[in-house]
C-alpha positions as CSV (number, residue, x, y, z in Angstrom):
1,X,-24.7,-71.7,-11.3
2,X,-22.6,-71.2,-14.0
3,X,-20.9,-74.2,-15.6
4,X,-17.2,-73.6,-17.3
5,X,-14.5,-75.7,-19.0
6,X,-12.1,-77.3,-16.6
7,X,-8.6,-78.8,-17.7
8,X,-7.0,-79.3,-14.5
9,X,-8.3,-82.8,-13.7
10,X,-6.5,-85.0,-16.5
11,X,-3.8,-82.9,-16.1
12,X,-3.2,-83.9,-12.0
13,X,-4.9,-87.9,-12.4
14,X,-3.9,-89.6,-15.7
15,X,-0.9,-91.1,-13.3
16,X,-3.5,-92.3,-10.9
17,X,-5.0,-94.7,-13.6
18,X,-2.1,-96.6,-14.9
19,X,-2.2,-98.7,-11.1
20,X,-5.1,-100.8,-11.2
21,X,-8.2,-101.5,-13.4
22,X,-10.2,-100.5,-11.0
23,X,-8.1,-97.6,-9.1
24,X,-10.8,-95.2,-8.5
25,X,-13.8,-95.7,-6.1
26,X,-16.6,-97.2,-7.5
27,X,-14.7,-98.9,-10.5
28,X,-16.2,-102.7,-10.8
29,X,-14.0,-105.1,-9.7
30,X,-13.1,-108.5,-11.7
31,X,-15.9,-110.4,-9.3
32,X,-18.7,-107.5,-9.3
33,X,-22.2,-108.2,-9.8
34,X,-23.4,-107.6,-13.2
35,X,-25.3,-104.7,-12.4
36,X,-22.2,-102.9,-11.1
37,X,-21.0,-101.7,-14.1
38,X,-20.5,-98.1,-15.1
39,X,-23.7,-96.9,-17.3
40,X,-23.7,-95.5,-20.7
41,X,-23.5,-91.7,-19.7
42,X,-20.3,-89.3,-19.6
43,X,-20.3,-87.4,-15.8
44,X,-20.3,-84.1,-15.0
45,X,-20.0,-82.5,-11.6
46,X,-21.0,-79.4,-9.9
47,X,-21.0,-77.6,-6.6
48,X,-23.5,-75.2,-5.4
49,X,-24.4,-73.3,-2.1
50,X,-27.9,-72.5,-1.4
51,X,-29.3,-71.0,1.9
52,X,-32.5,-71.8,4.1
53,X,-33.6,-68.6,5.3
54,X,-35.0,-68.1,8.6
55,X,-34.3,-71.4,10.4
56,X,-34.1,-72.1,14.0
57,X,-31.1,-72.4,15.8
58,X,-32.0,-75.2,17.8
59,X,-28.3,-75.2,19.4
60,X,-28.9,-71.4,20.2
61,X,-32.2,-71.9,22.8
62,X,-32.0,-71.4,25.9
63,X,-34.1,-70.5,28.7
64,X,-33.9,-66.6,27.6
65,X,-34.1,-67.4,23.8
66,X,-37.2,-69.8,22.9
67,X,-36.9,-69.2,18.8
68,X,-33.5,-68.0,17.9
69,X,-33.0,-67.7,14.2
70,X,-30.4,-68.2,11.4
71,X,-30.3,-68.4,7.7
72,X,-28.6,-72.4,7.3
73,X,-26.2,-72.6,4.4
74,X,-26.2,-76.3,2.7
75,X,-23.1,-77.2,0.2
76,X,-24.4,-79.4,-3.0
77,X,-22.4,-81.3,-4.9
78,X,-24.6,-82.2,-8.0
79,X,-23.9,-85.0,-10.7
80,X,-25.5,-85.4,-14.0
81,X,-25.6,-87.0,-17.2
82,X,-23.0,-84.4,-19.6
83,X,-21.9,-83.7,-22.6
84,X,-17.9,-83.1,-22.8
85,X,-16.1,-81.0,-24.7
86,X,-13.4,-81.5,-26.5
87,X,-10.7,-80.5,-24.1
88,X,-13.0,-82.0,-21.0
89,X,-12.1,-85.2,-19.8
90,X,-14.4,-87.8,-16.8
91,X,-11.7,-86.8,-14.3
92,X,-12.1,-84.8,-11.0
93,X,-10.6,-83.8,-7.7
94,X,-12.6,-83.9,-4.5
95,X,-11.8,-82.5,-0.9
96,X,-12.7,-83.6,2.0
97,X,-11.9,-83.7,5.6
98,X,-11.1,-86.2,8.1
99,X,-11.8,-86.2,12.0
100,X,-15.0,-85.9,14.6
101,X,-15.6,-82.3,14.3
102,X,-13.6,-78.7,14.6
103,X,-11.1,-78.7,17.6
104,X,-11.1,-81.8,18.7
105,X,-7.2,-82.8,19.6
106,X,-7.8,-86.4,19.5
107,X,-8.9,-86.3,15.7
108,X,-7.9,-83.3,14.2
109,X,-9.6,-82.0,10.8
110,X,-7.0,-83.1,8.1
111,X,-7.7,-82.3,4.7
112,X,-7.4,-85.0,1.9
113,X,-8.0,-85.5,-2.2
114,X,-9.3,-88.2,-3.8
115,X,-9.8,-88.6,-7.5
116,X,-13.2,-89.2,-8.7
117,X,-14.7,-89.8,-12.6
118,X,-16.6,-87.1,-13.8
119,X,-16.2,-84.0,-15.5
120,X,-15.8,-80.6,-13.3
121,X,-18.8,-78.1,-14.6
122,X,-19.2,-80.2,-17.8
123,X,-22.6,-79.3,-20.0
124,X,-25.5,-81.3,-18.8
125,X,-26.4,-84.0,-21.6
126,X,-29.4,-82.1,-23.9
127,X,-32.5,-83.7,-24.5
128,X,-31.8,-85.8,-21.5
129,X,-34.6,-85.5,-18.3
130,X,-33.9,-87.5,-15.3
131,X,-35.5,-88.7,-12.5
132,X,-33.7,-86.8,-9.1
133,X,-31.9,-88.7,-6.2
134,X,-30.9,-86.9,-2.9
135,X,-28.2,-88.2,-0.9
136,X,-27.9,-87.5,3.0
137,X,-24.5,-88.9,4.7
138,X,-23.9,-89.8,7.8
139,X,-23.0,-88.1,11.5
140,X,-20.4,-86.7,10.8
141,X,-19.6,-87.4,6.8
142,X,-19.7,-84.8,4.1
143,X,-21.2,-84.5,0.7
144,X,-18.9,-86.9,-1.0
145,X,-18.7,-89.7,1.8
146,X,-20.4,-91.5,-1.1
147,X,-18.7,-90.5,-4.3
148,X,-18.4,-94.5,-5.7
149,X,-22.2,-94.5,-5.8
150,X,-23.2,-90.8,-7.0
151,X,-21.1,-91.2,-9.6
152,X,-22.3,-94.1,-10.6
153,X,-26.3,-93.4,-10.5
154,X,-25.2,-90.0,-12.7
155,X,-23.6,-92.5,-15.2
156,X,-27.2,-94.4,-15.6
157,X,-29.0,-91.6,-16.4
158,X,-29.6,-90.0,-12.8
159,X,-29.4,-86.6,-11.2
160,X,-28.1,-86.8,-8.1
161,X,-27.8,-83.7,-5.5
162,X,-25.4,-84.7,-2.5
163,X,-25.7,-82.6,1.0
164,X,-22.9,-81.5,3.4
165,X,-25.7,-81.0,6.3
166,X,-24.3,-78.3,8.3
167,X,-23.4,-78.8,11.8
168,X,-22.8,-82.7,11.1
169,X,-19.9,-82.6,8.8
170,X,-16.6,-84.2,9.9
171,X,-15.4,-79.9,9.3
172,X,-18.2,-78.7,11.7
173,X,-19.6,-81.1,14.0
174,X,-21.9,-79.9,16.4
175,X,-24.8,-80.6,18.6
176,X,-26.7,-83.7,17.9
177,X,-29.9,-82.1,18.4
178,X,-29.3,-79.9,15.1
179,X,-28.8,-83.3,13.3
180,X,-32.3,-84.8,14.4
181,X,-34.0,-81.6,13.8
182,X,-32.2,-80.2,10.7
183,X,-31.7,-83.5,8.7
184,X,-35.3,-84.3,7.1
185,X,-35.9,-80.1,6.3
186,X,-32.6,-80.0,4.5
187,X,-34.1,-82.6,2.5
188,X,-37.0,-81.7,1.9
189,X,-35.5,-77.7,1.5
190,X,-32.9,-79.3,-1.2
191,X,-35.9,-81.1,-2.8
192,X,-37.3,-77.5,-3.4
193,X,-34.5,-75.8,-4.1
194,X,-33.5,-78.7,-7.0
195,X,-37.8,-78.0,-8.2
196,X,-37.2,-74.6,-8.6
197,X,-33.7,-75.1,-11.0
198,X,-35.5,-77.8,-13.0
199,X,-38.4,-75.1,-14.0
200,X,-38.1,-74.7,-17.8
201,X,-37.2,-70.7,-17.2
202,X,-35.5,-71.3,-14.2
203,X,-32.0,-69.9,-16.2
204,X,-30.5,-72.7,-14.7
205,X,-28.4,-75.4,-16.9
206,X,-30.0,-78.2,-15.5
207,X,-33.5,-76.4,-16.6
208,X,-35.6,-79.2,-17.9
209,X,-33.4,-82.0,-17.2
210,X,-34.7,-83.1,-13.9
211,X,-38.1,-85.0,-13.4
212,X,-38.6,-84.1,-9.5
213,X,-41.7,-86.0,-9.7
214,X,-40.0,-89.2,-9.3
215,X,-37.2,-89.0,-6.4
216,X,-35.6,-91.1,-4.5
217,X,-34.2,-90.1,-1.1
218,X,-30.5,-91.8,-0.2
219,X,-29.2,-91.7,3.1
220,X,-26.5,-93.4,5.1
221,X,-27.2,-93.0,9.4
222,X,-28.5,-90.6,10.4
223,X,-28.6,-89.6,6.8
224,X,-31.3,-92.8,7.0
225,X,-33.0,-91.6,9.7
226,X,-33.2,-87.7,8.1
227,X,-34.7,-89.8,4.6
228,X,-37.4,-91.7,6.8
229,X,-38.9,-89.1,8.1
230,X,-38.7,-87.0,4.9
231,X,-40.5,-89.8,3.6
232,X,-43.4,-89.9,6.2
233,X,-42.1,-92.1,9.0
234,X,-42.9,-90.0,11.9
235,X,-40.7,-89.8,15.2
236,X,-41.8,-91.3,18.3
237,X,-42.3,-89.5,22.0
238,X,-39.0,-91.1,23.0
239,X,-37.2,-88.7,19.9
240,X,-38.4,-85.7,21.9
241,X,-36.0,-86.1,24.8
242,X,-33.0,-85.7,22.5
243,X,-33.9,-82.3,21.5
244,X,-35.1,-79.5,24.0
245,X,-38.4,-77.8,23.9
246,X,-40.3,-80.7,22.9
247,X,-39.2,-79.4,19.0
248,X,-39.5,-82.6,17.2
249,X,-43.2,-82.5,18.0
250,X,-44.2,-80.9,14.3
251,X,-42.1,-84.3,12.7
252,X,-44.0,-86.6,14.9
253,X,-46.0,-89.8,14.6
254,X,-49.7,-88.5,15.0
255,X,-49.4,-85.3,14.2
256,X,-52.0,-84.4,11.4
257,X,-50.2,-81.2,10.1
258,X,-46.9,-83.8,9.6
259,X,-49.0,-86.7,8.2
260,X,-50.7,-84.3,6.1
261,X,-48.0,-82.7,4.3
262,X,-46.5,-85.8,2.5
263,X,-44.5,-85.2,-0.1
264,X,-45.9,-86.6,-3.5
265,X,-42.6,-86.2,-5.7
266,X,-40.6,-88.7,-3.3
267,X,-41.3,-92.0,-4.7
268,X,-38.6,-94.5,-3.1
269,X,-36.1,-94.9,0.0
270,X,-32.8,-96.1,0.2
271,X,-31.7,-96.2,3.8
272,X,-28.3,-97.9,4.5
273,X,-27.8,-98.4,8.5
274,X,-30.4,-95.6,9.3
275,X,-30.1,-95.1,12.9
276,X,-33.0,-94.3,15.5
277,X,-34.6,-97.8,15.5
278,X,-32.7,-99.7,18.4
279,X,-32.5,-96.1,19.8
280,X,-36.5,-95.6,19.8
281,X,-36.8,-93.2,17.8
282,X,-39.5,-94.2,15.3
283,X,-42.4,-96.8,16.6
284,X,-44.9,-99.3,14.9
285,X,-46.9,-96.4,14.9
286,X,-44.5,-93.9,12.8
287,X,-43.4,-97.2,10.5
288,X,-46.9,-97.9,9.1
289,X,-46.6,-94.2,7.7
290,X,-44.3,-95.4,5.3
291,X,-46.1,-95.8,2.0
292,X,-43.4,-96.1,-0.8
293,X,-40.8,-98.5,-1.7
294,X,-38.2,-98.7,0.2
295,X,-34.3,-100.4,0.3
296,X,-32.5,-101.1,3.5
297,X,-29.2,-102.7,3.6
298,X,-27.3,-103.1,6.9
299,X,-24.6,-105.3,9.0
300,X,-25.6,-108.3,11.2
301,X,-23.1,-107.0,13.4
302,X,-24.1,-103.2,13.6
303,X,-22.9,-102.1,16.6
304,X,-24.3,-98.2,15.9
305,X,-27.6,-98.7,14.6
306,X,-28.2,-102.2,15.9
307,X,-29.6,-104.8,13.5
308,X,-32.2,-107.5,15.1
309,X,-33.6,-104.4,16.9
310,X,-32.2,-101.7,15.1
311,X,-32.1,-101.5,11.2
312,X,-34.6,-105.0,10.6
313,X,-36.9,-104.1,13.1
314,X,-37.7,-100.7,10.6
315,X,-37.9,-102.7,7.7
316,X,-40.0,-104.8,9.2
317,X,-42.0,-102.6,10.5
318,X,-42.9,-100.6,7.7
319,X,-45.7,-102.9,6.7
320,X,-47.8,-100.3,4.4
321,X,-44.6,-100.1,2.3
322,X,-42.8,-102.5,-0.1
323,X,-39.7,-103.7,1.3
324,X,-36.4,-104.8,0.3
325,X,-33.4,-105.8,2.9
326,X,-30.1,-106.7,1.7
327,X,-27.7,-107.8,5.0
328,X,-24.2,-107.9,5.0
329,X,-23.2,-110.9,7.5
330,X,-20.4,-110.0,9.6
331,X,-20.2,-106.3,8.9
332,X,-21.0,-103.8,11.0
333,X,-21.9,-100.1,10.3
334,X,-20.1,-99.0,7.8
335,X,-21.9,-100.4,4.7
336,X,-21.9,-97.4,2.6
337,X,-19.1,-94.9,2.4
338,X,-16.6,-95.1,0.0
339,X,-12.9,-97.0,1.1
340,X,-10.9,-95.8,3.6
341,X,-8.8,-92.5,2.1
342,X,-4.9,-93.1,2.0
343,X,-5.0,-89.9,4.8
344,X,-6.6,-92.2,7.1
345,X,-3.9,-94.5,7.4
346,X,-2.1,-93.0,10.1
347,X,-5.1,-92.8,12.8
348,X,-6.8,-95.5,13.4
349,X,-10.5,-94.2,14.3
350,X,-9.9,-92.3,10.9
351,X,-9.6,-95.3,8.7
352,X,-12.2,-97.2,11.0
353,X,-14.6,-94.9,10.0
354,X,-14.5,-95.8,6.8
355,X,-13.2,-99.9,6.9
356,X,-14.9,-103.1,7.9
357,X,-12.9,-105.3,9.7
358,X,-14.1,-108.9,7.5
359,X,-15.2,-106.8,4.4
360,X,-13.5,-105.2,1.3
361,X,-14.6,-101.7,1.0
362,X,-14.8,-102.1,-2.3
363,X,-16.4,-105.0,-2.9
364,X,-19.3,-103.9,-0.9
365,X,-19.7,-100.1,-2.8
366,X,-19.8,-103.4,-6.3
367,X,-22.5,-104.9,-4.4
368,X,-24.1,-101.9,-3.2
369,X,-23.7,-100.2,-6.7
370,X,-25.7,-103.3,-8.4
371,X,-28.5,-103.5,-6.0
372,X,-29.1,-99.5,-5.2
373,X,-29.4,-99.3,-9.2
374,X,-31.4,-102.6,-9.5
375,X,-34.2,-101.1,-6.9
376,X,-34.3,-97.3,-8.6
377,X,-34.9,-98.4,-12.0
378,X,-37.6,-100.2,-11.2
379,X,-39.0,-97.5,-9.0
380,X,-38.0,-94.6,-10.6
381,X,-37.9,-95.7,-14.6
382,X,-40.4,-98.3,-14.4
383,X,-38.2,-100.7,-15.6
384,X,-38.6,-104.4,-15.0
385,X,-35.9,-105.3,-12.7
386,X,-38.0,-108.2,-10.4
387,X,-35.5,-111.1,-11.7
388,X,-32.8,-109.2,-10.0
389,X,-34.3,-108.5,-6.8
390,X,-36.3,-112.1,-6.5
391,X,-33.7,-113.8,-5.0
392,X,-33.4,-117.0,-2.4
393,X,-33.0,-115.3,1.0
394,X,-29.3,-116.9,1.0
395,X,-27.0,-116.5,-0.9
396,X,-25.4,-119.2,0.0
397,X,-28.4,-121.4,-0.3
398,X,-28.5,-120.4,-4.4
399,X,-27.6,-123.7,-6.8
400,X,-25.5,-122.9,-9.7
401,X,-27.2,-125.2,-12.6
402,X,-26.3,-123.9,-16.5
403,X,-25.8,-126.6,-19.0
404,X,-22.9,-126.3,-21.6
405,X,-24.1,-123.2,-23.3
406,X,-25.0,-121.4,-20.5
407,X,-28.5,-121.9,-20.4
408,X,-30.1,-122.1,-16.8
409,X,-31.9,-125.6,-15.7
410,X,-35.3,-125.8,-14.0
411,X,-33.1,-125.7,-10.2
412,X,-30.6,-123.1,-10.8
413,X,-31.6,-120.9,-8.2
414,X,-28.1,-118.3,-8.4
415,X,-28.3,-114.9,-7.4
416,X,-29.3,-113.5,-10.4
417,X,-26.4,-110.8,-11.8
418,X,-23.9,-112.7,-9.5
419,X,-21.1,-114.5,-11.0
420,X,-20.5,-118.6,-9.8
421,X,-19.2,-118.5,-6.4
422,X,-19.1,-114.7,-5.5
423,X,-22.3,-114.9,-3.9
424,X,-21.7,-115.2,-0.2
425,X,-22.3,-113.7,2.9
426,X,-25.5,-112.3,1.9
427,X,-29.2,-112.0,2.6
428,X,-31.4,-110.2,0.7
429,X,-35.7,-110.2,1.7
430,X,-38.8,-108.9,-0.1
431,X,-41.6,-108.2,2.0
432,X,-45.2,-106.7,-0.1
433,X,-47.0,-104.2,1.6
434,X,-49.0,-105.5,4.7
435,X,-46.9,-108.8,4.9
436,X,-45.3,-108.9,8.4
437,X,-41.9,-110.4,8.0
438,X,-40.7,-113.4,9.9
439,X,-38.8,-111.9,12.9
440,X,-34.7,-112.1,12.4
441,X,-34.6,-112.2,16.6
442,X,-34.7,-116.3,16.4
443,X,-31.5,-116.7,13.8
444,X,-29.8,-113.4,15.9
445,X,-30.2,-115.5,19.2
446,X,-29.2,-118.9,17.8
């Protein structure tokens, strides 16, 4: 890929700025946690198209055609640490699409801009190697359903490689089977493909400035399901029945060539909403598979992926894995994209595929921001970060006790990073590896 000076973006989005403080997505809010805020590093952006040759069309077989073929094109959109030039500024354009899939007349694919901060095809920052993140959106979503927290990561020193999974973009919705079966290979393919440009010869800018041995797989889902089972958790018998032929059988629990071919360089999961546990798709047998760190954050009131069953029932179940589950009471599903696009306005199942009805969409990408960042330094960087995630299981139930300077007393028990009285509405549990957590199906039925 070959990066070049851009000047258009400061030209079409200084007027954007003048608004708010915090006018573009991601920007930290007055109450966001301390973690929240934008890291030391300028932000350059990139899009690249790779290929996976010789894939199966699983949406092609039929009775007369067992193993159709295709070569599967994959749309990046890459952000990294950068250097700017002089006439480069952190501003950006981004398009994206509304609607459910091509030709559907109920939600029609509308095109829409947003304004993001980084720096189109800006120089990636020299001497600078950082660890790699993956990011898998949801069904359908696109590349930049998560701009607010890409950015972000890139800004604290991160690579980060964004996939429009083809066939489960809001542009080209298709067959749910290709989503089940396609989601963890694209990762894993990406995962390659990003190994390959960070060889030292490679030719490539980011040559060099990617440490693949320490990634973290991101997904929102089914972007959370494609990241669990890129990460080991094998699919149950039940998965098999949503794709013909019995194909998910080489991704399935028990299946020594799957369990075999772990992939060493992933060192951490963030899963927000992963679908496929309330569903049956992954089993106590699948979860114990899971050997490294791993966030989950959901809604107590997800009606897509299910919570008490659904989302907490795989973070419980995980119990050879160290696990971290923040919960958003009263939300529902969407947890993780950025706000609600002005273009959405005018249909409702648009914009509710992006709002919460009791939540600020912005608030939670603060919240999500602090923690997501919180949990990957300490995984990825080996930074000490255990203050921030050791935290009384409700936030509601932490004491605010500093004396006159500011100094914390023996029984302040505050979410750490949180400022006094923004806590709330939260729950956040550690569970080591091999600790089975206390069941959330007593508070759900109370």
């Amino acid at each position: 890929m070959n990066f070049t000076t851009s000047k258009t973006a400061c030209l079409m989005l200084a007027w954007a700025l003048s608004s708010s403080v915090f006018a573009l997505n991601g920007d930290a809010r007055p109450d966001a946690p301390e973690l929240a805020a934008r890291g030391p590093y300028k932000v350059g952006v990139h899009t690249a198209n790779v290929v996976h040759l010789d894939q199966l069309n699983v949406l092609a077989v039929s009775a007369t055609a067992s193993d159709p073929r295709y070569d599967r094109p994959l749309r990046l959109e890459v952000w990294y640490p950068a250097q700017l030039g002089k006439t480069q500024s952190e501003l950006t354009t981004y398009n994206d699409v509304l609607g459910a899939g091509a030709n559907d007349p109920a939600r029609p694919n509308t095109v829409f801009t947003f304004e993001g901060r980084a720096a189109r095809d800006a120089q990636p920052l020299a001497d600078k190697t950082c660890p790699l993140v993956i990011v898998s959106h949801g069904y359908p979503g696109s590349r930049l359903q998560m701009s607010y927290l890409t950015e972000f990561l890139a800004s604290h020193g991160y690579v980060v490689v964004a996939i429009d999974h083809t066939q489960s973009t809001r542009a080209d919705k298709a067959g749910f089977a290709s989503t089940l079966l396609n989601r963890p290979l694209d990762i894993l393919f990406v995962l390659d493909q990003v190994t390959q440009w960070s060889a030292p010869a490679s030719g490539n800018p980011l040559a060099g400035k990617i440490d693949v041995s320490h990634t973290a797989l991101v997904g929102y889902s089914m972007g959370g399901y494609g990241v669990l089972n890129a990460a080991g958790v094998g699919t149950s018998q039940t998965a098999s029945r949503f794709v013909p032929g019995n194909l998910l059988q080489a991704r399935q629990a028990g299946n020594p060539d799957f369990e075999a071919r772990q992939d060493a360089r992933i060192k951490a999961v963030v899963a927000f909403a992963p679908w496929g546990g309330e569903q049956g798709l992954f089993d106590e047998k699948g979860l114990a598979s899971l050997r490294v760190p791993s966030l989950f954050i959901a809604g107590d009131q997800d009606d897509v992926a299910g919570y008490a069953r659904g989302v907490r029932r795989l973070a419980e179940g995980a119990i050879n894995a160290d696990r971290y589950l923040l919960v958003y009471q009263n939300a529902r599903h969407n947890i993780a994209s950025n706000p609600p696009p002005q273009a959405a306005s005018s249909h409702p199942e648009d914009f509710g595929a992006y709002a919460e009805p009791v939540w600020d969409s912005s608030r939670i990408n603060n919240i999500n921001q602090h923690f997501v960042l919180t949990f990957l330094d300490q995984q990825l960087k080996g930074l000490d970060r255990q203050s921030w995630l050791s935290l009384v299981p409700l936030a509601s139930a932490g004491k605010w006790s500093k004396d006159q300077s500011g100094y914390e007393k023996p029984d302040h028990s505050y979410w750490k990073g949180f400022k006094n009285r923004s806590a709330l509405g939260l729950e956040f549990y550690h569970w080591p590896v091999q600790v089975a957590p206390f069941s959330a199906s007593r508070r759900d039925s109370q």
